[in-house]
Backbone atoms as SQL, in Angstrom:
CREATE TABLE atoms (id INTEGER PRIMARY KEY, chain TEXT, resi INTEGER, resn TEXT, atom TEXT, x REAL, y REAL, z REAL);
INSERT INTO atoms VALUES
  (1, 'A', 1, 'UNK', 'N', -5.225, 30.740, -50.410),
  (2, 'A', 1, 'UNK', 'CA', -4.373, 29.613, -50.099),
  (3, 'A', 1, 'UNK', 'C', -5.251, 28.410, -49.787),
  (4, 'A', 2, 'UNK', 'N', -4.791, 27.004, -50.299),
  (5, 'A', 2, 'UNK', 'CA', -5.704, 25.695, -50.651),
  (6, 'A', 2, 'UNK', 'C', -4.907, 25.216, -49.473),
  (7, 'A', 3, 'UNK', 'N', -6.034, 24.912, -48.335),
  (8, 'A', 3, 'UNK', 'CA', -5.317, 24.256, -46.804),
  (9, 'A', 3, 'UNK', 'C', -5.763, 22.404, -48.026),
  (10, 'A', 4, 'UNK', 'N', -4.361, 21.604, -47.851),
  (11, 'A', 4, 'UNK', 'CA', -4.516, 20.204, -47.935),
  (12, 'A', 4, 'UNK', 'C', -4.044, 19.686, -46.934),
  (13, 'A', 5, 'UNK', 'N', -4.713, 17.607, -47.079),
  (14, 'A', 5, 'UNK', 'CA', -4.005, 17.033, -46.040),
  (15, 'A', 5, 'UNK', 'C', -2.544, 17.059, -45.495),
  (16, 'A', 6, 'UNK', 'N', -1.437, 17.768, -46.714),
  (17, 'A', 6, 'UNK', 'CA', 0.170, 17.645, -46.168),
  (18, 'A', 6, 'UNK', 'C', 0.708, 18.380, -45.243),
  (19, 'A', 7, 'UNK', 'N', -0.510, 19.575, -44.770),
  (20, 'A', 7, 'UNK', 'CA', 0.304, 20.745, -43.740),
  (21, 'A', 7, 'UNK', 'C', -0.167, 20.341, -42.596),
  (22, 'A', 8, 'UNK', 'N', 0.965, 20.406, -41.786),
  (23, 'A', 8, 'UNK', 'CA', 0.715, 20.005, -40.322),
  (24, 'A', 8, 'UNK', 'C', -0.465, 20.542, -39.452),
  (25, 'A', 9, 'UNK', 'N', -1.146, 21.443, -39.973),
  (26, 'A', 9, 'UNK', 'CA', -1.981, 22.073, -38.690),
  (27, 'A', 9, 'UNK', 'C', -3.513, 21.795, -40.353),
  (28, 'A', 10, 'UNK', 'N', -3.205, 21.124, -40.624),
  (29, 'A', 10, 'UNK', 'CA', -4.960, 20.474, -41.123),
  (30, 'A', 10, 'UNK', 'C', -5.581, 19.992, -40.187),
  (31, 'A', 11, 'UNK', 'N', -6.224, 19.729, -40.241),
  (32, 'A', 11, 'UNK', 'CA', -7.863, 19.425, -39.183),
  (33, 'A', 11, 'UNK', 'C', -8.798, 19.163, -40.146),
  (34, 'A', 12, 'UNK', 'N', -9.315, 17.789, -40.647),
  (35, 'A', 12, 'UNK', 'CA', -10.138, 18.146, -41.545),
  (36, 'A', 12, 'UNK', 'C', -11.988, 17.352, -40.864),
  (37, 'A', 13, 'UNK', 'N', -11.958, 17.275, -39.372),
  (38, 'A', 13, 'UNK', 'CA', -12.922, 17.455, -38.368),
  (39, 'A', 13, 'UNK', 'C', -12.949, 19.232, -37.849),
  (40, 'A', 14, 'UNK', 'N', -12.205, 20.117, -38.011),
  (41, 'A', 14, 'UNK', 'CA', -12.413, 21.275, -37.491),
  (42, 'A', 14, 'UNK', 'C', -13.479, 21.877, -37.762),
  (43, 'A', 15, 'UNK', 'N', -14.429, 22.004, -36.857),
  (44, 'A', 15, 'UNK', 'CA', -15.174, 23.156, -37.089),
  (45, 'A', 15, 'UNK', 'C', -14.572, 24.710, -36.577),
  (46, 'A', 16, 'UNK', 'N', -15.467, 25.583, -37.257),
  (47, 'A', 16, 'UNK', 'CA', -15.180, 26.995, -36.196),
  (48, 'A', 16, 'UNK', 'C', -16.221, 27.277, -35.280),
  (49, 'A', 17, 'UNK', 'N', -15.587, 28.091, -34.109),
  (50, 'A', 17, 'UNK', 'CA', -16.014, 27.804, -32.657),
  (51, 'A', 17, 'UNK', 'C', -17.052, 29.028, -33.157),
  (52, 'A', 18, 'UNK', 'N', -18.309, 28.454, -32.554),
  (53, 'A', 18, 'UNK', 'CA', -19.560, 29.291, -32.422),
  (54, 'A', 18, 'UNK', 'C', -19.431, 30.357, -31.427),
  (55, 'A', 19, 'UNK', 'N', -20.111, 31.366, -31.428),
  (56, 'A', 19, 'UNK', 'CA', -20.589, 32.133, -29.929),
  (57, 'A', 19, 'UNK', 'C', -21.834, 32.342, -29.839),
  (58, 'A', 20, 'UNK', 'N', -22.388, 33.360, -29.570),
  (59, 'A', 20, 'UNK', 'CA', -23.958, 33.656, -28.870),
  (60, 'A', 20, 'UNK', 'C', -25.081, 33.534, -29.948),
  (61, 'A', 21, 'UNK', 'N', -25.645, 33.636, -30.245),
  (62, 'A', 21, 'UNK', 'CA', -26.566, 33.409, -31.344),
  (63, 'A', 21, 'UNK', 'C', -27.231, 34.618, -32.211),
  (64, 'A', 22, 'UNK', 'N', -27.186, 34.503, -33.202),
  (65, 'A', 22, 'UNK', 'CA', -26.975, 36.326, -34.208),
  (66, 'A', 22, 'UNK', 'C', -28.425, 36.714, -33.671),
  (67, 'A', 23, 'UNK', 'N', -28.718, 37.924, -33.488),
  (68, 'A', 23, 'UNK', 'CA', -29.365, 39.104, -33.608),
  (69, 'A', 23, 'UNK', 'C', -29.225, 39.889, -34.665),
  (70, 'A', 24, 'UNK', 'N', -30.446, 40.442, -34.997),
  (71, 'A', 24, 'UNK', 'CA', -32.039, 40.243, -34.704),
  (72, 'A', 24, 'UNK', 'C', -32.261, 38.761, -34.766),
  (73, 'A', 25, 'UNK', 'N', -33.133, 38.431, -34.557),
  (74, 'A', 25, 'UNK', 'CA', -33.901, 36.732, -34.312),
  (75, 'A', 25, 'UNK', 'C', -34.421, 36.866, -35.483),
  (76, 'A', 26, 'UNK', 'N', -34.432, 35.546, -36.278),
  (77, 'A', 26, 'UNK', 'CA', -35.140, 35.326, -37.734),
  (78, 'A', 26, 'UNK', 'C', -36.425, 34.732, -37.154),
  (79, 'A', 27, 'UNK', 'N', -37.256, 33.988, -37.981),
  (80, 'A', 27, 'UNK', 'CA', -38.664, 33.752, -37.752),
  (81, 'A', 27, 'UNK', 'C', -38.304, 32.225, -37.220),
  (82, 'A', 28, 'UNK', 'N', -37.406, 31.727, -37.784),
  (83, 'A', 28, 'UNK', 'CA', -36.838, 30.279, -37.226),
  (84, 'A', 28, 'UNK', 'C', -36.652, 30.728, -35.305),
  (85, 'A', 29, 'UNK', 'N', -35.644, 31.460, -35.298),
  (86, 'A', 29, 'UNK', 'CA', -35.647, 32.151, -33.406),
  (87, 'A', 29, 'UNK', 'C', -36.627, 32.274, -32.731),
  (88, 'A', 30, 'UNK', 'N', -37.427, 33.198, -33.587),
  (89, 'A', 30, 'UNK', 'CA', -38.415, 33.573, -32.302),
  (90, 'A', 30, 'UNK', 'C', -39.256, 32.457, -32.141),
  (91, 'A', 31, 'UNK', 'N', -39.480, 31.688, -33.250),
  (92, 'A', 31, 'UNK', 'CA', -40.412, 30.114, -32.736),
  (93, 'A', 31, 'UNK', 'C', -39.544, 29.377, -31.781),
  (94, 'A', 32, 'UNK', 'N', -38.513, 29.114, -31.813),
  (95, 'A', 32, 'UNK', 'CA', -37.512, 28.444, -30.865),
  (96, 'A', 32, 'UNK', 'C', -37.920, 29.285, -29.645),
  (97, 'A', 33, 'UNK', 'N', -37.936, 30.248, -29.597),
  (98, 'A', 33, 'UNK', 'CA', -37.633, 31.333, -28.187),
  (99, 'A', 33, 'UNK', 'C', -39.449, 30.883, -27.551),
  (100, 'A', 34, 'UNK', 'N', -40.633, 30.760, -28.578),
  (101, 'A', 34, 'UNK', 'CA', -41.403, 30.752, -28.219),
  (102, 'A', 34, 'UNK', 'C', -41.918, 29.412, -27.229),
  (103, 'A', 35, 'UNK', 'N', -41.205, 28.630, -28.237),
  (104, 'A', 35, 'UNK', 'CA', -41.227, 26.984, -27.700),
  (105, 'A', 35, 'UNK', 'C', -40.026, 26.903, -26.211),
  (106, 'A', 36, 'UNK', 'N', -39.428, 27.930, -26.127),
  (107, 'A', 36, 'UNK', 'CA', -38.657, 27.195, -24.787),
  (108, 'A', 36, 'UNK', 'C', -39.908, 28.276, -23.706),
  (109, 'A', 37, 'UNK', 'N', -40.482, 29.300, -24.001),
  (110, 'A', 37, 'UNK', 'CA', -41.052, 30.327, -23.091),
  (111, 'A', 37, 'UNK', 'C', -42.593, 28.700, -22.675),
  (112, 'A', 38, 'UNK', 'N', -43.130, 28.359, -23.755),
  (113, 'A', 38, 'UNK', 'CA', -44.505, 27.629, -23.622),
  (114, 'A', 38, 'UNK', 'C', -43.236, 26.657, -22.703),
  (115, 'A', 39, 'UNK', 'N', -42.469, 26.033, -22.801),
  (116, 'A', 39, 'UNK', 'CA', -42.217, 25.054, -22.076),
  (117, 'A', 39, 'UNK', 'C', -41.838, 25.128, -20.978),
  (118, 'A', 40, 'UNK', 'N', -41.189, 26.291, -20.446),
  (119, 'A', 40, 'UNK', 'CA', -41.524, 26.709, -19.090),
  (120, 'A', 40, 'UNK', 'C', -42.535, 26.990, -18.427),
  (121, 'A', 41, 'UNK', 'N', -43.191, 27.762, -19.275),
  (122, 'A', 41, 'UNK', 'CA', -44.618, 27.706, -18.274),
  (123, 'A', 41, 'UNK', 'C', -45.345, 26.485, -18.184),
  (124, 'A', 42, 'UNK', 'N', -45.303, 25.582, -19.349),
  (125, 'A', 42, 'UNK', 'CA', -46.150, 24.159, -18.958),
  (126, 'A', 42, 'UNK', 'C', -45.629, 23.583, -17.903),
  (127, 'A', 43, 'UNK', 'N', -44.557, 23.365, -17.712),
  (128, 'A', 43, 'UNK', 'CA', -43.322, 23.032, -16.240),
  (129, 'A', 43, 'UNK', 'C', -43.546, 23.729, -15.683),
  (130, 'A', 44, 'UNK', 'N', -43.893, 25.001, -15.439),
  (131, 'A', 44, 'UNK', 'CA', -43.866, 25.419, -13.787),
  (132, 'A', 44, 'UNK', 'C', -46.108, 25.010, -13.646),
  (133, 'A', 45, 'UNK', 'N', -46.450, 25.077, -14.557),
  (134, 'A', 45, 'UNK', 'CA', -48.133, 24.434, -13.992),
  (135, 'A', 45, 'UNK', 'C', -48.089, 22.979, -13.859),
  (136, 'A', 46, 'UNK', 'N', -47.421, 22.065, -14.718),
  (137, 'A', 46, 'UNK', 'CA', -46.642, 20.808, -13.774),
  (138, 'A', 46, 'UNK', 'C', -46.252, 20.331, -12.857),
  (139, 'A', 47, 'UNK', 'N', -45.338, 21.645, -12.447),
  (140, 'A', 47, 'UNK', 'CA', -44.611, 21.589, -11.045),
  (141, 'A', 47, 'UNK', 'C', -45.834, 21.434, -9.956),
  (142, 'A', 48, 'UNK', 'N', -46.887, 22.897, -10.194),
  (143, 'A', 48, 'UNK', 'CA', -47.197, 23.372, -9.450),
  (144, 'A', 48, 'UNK', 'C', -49.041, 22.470, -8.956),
  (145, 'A', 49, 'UNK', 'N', -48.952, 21.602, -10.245),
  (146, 'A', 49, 'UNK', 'CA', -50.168, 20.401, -9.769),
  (147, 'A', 49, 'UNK', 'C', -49.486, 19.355, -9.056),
  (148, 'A', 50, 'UNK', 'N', -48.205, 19.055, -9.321),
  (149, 'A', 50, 'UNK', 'CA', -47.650, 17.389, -8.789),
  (150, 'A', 50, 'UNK', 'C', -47.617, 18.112, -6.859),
  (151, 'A', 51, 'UNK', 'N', -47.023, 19.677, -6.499),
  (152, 'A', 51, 'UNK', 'CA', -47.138, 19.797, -5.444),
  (153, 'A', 51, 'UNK', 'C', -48.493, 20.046, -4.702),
  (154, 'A', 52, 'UNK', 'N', -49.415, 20.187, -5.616),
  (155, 'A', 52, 'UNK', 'CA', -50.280, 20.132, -5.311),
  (156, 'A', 52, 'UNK', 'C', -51.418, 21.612, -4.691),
  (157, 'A', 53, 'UNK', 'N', -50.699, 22.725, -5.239),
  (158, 'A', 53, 'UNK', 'CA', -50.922, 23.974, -5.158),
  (159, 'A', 53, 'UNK', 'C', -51.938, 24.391, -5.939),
  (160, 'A', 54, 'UNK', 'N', -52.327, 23.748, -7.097),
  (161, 'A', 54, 'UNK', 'CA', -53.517, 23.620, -8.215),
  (162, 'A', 54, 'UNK', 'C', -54.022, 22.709, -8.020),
  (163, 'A', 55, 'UNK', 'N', -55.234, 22.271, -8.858),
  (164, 'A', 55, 'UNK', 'CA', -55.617, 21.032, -9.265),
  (165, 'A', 55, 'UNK', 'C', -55.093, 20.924, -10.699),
  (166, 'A', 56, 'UNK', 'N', -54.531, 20.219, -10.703),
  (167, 'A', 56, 'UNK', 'CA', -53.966, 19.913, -12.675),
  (168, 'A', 56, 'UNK', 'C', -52.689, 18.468, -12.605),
  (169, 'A', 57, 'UNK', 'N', -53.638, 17.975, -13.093),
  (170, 'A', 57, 'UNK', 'CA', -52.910, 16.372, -13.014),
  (171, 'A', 57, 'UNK', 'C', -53.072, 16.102, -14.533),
  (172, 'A', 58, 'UNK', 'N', -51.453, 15.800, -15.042),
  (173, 'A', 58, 'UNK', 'CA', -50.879, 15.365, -16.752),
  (174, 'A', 58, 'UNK', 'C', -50.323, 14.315, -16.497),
  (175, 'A', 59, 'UNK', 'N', -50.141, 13.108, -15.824),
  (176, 'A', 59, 'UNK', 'CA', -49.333, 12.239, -16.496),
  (177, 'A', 59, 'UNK', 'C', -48.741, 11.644, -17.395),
  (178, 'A', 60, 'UNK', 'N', -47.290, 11.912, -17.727),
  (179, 'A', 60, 'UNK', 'CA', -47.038, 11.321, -18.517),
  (180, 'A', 60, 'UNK', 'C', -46.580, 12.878, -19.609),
  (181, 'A', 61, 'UNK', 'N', -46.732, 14.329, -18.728),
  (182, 'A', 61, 'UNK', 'CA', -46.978, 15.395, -19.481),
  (183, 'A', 61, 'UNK', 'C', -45.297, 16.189, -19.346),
  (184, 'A', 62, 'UNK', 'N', -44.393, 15.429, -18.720),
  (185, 'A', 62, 'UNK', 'CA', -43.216, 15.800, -18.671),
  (186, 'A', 62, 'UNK', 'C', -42.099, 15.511, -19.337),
  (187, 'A', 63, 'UNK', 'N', -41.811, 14.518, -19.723),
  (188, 'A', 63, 'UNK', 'CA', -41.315, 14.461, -21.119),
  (189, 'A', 63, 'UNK', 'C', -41.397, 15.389, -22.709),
  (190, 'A', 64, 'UNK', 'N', -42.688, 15.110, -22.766),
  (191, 'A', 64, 'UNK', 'CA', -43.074, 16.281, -23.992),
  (192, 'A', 64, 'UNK', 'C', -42.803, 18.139, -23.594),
  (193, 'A', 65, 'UNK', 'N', -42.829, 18.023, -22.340),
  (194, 'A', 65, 'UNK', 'CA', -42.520, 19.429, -21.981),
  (195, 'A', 65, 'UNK', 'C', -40.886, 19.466, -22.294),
  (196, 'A', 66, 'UNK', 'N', -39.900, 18.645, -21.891),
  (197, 'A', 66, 'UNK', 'CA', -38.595, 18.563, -22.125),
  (198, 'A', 66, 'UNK', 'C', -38.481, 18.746, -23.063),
  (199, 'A', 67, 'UNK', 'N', -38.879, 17.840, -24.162),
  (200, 'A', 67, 'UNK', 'CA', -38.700, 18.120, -25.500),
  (201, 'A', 67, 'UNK', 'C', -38.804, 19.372, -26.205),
  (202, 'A', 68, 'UNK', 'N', -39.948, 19.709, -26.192),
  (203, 'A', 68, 'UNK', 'CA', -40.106, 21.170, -26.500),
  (204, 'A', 68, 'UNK', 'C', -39.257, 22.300, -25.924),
  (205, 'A', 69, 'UNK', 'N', -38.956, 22.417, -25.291),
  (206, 'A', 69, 'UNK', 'CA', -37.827, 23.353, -24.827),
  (207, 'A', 69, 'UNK', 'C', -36.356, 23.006, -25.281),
  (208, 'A', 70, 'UNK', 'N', -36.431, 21.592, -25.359),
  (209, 'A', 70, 'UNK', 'CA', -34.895, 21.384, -25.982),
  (210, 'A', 70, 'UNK', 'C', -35.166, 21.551, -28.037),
  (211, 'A', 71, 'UNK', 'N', -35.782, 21.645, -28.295),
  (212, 'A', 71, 'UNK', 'CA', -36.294, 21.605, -29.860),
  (213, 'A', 71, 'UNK', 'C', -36.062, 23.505, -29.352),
  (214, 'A', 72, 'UNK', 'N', -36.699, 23.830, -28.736),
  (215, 'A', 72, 'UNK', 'CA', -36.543, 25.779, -29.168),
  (216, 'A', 72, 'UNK', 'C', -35.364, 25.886, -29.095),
  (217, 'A', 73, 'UNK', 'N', -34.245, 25.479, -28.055),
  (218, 'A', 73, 'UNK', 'CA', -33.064, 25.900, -27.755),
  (219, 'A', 73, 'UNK', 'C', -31.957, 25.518, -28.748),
  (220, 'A', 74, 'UNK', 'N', -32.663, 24.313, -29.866),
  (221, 'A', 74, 'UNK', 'CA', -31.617, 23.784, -30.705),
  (222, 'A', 74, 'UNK', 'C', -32.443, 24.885, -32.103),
  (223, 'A', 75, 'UNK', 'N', -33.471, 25.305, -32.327),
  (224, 'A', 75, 'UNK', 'CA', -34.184, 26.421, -33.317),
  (225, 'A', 75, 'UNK', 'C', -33.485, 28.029, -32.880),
  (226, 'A', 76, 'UNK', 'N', -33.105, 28.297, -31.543),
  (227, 'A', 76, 'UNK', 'CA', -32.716, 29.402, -31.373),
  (228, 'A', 76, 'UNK', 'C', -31.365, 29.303, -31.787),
  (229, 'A', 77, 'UNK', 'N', -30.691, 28.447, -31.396),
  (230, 'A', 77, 'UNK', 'CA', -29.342, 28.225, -31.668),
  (231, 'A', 77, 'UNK', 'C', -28.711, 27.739, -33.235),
  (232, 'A', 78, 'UNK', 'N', -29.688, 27.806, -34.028),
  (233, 'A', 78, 'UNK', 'CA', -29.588, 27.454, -35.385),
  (234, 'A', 78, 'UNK', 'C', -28.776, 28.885, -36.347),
  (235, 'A', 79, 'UNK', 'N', -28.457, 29.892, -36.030),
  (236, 'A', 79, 'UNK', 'CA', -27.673, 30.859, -36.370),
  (237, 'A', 79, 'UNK', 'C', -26.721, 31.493, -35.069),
  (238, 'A', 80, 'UNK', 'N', -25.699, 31.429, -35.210),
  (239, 'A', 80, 'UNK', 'CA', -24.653, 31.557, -34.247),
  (240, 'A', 80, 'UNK', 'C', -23.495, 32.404, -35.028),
  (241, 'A', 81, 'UNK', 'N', -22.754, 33.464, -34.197),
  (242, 'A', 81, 'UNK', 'CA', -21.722, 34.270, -34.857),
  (243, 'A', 81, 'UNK', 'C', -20.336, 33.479, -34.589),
  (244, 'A', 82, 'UNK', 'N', -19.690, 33.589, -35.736),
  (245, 'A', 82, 'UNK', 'CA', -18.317, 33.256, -35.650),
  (246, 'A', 82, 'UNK', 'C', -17.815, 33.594, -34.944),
  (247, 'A', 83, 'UNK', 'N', -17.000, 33.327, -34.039),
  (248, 'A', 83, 'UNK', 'CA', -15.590, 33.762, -32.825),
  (249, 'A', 83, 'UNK', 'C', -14.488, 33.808, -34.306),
  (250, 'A', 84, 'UNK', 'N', -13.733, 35.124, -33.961),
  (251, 'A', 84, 'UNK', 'CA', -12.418, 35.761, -34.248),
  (252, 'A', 84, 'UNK', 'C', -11.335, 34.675, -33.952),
  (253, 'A', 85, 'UNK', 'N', -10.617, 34.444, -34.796),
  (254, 'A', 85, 'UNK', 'CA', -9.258, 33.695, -34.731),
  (255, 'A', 85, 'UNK', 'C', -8.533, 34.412, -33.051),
  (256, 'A', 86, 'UNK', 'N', -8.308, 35.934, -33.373),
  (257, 'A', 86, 'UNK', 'CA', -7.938, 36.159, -32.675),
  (258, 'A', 86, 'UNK', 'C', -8.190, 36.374, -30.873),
  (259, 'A', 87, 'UNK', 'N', -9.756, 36.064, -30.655),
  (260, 'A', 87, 'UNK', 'CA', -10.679, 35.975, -29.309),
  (261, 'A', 87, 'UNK', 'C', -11.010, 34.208, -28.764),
  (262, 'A', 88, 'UNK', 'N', -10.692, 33.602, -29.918),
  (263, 'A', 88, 'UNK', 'CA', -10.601, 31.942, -29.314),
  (264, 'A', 88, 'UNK', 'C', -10.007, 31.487, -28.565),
  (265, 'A', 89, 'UNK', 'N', -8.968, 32.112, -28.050),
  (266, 'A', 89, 'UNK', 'CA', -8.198, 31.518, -27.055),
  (267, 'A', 89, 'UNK', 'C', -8.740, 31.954, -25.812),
  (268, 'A', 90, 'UNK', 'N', -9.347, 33.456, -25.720),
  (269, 'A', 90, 'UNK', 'CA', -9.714, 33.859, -24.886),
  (270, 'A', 90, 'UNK', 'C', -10.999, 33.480, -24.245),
  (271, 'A', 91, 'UNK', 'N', -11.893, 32.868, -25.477),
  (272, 'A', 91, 'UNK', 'CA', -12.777, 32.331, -25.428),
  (273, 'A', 91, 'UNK', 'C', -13.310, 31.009, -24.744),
  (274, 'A', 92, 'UNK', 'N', -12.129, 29.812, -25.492),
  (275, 'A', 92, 'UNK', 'CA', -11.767, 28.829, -24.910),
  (276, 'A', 92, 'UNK', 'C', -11.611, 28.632, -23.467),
  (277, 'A', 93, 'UNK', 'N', -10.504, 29.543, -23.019),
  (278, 'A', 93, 'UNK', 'CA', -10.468, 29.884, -21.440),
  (279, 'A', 93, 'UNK', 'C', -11.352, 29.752, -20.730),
  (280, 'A', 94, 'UNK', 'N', -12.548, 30.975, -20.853),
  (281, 'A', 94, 'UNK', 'CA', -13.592, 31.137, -20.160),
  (282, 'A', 94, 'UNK', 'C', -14.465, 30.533, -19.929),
  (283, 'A', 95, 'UNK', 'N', -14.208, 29.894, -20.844),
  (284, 'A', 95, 'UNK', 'CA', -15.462, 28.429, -21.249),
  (285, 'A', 95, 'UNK', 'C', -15.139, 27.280, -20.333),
  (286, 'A', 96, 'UNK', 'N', -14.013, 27.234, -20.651),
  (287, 'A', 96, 'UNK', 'CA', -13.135, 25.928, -19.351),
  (288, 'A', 96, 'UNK', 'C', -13.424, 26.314, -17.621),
  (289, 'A', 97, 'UNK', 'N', -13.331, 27.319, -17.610),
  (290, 'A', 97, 'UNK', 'CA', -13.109, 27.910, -16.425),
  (291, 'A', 97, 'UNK', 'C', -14.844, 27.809, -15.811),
  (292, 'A', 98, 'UNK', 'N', -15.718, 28.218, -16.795),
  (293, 'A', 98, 'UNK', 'CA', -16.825, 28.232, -16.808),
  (294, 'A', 98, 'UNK', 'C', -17.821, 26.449, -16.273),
  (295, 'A', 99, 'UNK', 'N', -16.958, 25.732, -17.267),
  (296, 'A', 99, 'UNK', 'CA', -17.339, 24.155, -16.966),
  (297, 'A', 99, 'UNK', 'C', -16.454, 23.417, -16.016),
  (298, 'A', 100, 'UNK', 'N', -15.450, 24.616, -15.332),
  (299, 'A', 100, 'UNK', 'CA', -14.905, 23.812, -14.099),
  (300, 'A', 100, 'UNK', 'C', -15.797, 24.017, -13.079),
  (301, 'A', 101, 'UNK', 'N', -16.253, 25.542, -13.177),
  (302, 'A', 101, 'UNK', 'CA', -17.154, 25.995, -11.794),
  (303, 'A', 101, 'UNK', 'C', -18.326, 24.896, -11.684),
  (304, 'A', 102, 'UNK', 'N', -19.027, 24.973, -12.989),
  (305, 'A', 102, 'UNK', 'CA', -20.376, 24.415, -12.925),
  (306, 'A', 102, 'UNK', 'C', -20.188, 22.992, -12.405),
  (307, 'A', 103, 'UNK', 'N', -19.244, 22.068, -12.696),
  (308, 'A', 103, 'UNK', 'CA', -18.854, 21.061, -12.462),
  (309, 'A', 103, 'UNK', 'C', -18.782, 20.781, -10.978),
  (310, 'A', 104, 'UNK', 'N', -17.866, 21.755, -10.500),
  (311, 'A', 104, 'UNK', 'CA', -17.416, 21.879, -8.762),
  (312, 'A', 104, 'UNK', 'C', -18.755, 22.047, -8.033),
  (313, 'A', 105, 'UNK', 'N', -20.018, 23.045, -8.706),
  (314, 'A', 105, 'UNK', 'CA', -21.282, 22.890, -7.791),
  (315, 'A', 105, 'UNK', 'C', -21.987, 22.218, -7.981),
  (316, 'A', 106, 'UNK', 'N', -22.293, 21.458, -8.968),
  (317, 'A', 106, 'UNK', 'CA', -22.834, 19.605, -9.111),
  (318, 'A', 106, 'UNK', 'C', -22.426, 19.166, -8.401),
  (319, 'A', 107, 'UNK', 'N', -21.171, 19.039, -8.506),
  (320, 'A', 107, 'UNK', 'CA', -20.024, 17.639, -7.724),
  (321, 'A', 107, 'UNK', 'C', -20.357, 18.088, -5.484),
  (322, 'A', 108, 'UNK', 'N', -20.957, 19.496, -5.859),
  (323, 'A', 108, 'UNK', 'CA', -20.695, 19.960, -4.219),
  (324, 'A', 108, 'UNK', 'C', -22.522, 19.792, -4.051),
  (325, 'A', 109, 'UNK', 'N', -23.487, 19.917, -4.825),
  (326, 'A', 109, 'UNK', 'CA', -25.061, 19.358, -4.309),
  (327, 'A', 109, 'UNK', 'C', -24.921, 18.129, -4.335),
  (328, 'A', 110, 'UNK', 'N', -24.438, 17.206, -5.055),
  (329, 'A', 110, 'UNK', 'CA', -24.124, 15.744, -4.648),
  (330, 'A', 110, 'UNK', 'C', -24.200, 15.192, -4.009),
  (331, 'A', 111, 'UNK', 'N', -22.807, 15.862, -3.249),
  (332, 'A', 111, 'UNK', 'CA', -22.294, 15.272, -2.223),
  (333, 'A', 111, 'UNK', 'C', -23.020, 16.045, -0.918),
  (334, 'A', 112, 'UNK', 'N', -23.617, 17.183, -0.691),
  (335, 'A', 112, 'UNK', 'CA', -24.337, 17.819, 0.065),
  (336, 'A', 112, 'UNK', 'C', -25.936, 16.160, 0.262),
  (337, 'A', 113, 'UNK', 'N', -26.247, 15.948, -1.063),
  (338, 'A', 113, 'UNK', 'CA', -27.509, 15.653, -1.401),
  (339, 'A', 113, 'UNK', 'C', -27.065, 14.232, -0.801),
  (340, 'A', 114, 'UNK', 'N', -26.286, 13.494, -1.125),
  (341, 'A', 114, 'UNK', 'CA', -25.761, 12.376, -0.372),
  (342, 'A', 114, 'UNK', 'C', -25.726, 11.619, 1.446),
  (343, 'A', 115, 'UNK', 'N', -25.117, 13.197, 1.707),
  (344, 'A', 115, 'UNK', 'CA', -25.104, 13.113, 3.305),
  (345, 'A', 115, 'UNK', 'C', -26.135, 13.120, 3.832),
  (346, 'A', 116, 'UNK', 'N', -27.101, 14.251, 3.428),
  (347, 'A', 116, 'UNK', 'CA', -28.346, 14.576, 3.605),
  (348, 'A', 116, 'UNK', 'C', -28.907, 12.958, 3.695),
  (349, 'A', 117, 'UNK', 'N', -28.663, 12.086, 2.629),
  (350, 'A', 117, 'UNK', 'CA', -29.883, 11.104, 2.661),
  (351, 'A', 117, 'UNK', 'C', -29.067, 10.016, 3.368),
  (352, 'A', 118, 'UNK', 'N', -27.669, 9.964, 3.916),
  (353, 'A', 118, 'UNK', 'CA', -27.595, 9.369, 4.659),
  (354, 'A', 118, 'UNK', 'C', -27.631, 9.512, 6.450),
  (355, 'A', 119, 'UNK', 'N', -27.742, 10.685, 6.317),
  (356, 'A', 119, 'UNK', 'CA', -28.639, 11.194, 7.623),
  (357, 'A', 119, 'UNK', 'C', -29.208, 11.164, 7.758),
  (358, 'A', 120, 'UNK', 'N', -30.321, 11.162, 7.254),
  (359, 'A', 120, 'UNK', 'CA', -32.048, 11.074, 7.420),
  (360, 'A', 120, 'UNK', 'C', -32.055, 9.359, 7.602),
  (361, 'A', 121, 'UNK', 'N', -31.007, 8.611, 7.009),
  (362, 'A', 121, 'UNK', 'CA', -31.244, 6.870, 6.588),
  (363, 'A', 121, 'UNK', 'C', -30.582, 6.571, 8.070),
  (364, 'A', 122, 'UNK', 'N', -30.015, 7.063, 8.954),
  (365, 'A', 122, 'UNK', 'CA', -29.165, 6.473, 10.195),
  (366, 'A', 122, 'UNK', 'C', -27.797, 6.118, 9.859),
  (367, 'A', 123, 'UNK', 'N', -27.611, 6.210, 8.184),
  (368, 'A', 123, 'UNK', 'CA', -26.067, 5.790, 8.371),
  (369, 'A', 123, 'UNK', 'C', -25.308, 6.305, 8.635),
  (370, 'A', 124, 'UNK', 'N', -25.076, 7.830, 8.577),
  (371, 'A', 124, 'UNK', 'CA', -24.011, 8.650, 9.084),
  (372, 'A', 124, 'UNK', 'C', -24.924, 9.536, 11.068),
  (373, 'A', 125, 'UNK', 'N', -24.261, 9.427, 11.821),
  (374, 'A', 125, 'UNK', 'CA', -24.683, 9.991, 13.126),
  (375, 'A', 125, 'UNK', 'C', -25.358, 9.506, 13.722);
């Protein structure tokens, strides 16, 4: 059956909803997987010169660390399994429910992170 523009439930922006990313890992994955693993560890020896626990001073070496981890995560994510017509709704759900929570504990370090600095500043107490 030929879906055209005249039937009411066309969408012709629809994509289909992705899920987790296929297994086994192709050679494209595991370089992605490799590039987010190097970019954590360059970030935590980053971390761990700016506090000053090493000697290792990069300026200017945190950005390129971002990048690279966001380049693996968009290489890992380059094969993804179809979601079932029939598990999308269920899917959808969880997902919502999922970006309400995450939302509510941003929105709650915020405002934690807020008070905090107006306590320490004299404006609140």
């Amino acid at each position: 059956m030929t879906v055209s523009y005249r039937q009411s439930s066309y969408d012709p922006l629809a994509t289909p909803l992705y899920g987790a990313p296929l297994k086994p890992f192709n050679w494209v994955q595991r370089c992605g997987a490799v590039m987010i693993w190097l970019s954590v560890a360059a970030f935590l020896l980053y971390a761990a010169g700016q506090l000053g626990l090493i000697a290792f001073s990069a300026p200017g070496l945190l950005a390129p660390i971002i990048g690279l981890g966001g380049l693996g995560s968009v290489l890992v994510n380059s094969r993804r399994t179809v979601i079932p017509l029939e598990q999308q709704a269920d899917y959808r759900r969880k997902l919502r429910r999922n970006t309400a929570i995450a939302l509510a504990v941003a929105l709650g370090a915020a405002a934690v992170g807020a008070a905090a600095v107006m306590v320490t500043r004299g404006v609140l107490g």
